[in-house]
N, C-alpha and C positions, 0 to 999 in steps of 0.2 A: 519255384523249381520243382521240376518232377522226377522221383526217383520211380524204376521198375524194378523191383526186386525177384527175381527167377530160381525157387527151388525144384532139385530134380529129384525126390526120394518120394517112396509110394506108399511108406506110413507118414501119416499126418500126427501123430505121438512120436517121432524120431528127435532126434537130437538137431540135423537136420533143419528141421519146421523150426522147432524151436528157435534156432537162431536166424531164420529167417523172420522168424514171428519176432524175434530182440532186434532183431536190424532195423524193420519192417516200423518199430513201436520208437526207437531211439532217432530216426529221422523223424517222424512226425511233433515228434516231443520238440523237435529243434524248429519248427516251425514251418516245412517242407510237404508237398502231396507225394502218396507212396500208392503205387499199383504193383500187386500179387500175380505173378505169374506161375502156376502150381502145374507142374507138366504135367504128372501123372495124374490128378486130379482130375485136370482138364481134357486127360486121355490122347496128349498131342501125339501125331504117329509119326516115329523119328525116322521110319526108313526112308532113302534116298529112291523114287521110286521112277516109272516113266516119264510122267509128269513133271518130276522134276528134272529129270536129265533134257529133256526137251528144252526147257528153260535154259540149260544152261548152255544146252548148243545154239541157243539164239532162235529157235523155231515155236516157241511155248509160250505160253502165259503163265502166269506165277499162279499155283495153287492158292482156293478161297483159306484155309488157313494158316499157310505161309504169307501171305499178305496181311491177314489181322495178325498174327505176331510182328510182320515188322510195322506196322501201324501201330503198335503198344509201344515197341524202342523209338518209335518216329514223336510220341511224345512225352519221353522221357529226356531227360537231360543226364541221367545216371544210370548205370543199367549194373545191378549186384548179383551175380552165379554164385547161388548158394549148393553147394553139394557134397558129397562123401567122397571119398578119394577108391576109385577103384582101378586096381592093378598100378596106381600112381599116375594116376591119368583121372578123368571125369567120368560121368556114368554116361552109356551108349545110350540111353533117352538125351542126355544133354548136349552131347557130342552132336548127334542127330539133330537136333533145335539147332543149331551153329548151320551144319552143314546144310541145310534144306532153307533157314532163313535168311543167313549170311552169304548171298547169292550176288554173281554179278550182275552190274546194270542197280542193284540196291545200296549192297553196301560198297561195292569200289567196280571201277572198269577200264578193260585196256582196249585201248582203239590204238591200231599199225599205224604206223607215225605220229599219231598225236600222242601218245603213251598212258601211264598207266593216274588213273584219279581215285584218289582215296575217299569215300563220300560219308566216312562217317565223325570227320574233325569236329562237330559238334558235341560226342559223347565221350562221358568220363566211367572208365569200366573197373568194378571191383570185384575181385577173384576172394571168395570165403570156403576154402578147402577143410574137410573136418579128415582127420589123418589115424588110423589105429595105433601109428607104429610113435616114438618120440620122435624127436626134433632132430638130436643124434644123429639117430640111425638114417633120416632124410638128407641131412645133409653131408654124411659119409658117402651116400650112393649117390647124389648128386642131382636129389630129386628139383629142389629150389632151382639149379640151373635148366635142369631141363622142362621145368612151367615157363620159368623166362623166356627160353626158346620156342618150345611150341604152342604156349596159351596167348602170353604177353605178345612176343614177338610174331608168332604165327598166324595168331587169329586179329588181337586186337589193333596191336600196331599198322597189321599190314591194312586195315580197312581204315584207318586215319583215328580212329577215337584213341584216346589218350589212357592210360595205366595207371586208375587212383593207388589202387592197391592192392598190394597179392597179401592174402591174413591165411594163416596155417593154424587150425584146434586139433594140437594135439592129442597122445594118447586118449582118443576117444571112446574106445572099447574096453578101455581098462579103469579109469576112472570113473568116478558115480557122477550122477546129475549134479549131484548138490557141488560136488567140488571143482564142477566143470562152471557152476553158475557166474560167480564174479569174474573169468575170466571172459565168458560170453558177454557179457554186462559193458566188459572194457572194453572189447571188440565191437561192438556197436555204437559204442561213444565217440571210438576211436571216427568209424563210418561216415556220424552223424556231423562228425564235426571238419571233415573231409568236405560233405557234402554243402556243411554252410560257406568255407574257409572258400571254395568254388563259386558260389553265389557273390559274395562279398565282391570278389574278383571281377566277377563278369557285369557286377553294378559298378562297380569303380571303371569301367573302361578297359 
């Protein structure tokens, strides 16, 4: 079983990487193949641009790197968004990797009368939000509902792939690395063992 792990932050010393690199380390440990998807790194350019809109009018070809991104989720079996929480939403490199990959005709398609097909029932998706603010004060303003709504329900549900898990690190900017460590630790175990508890499953029938 193959997991793709996708960080969107542009320091590789971030908290971040970091728990991408504990994700990344606590699946392998379980037994599992894990591929690195580092946007910024890799310099992916999230704007939505001619090219792609073409696509999406049905007149295009899928862009040469929008096609090797969705060939990376085409062989993964688990796909993990690692990233910072900005304005309580994703970072606009990540958002853009959604919107430029997550395209129709790839991930779901609606044809007039025959209706609408979700084509990514194969994947199991984990959301890893790193958040400045507490837990509180998230779920006082109703941030948790509204990931549900537009991450869960918006992006992944609506393309058929399934909601491993939405995991929130909190107060991030205010606590140290060291006292951020064990709970990173348990977040990737948690992951790791998601992703075998899946394997198991789909060996059994």
């Amino acid at each position: 079983m193959t997991t793709l792990v996708v960080v969107s932050h542009s320091d590789p010393d971030s908290l971040t990487h970091h728990v991408a690199r504990s994700v990344s380390d606590a699946i392998r440990v379980a037994g599992n193949t894990v591929e690195t998807a580092d946007l910024a790194a890799e310099n992916f350019d999230p704007r939505f641009e001619d090219a792609d809109l073409k696509l999406f009018r049905g007149n295009g070809t899928t862009p040469a790197d929008v096609r090797a991104e969705q060939e990376r989720i085409d062989r993964a079996d688990h796909l993990v968004l690692v990233f910072p929480m900005y304005w309580w939403s994703m970072p606009a490199l990540l958002k853009g990797w959604i919107d430029r990959v997550f395209v129709s005709g790839w991930a779901y398609e609606y044809s007039p009368g025959v209706g609408f097909d979700k084509k990514l029932d194969r994947l199991t998706v984990h959301l890893v939000a790193l958040a400045g603010d507490d837990a509180d004060s998230l779920e006082r303003h109703g941030v948790d509902a509204a990931f549900r709504t537009q991450i869960e329900r918006g992006i992944i549900e609506y393309c058929g792939a399934t909601v491993g898990s939405t995991n929130f690190l909190y107060e991030t900017d205010t606590r140290s690395r060291e006292a951020l460590d064990a709970e990173v630790a348990d977040l990737a175990s948690a992951i790791a063992d998601q992703v075998v508890v899946r394997q198991k499953a789909l060996a059994s029938g």
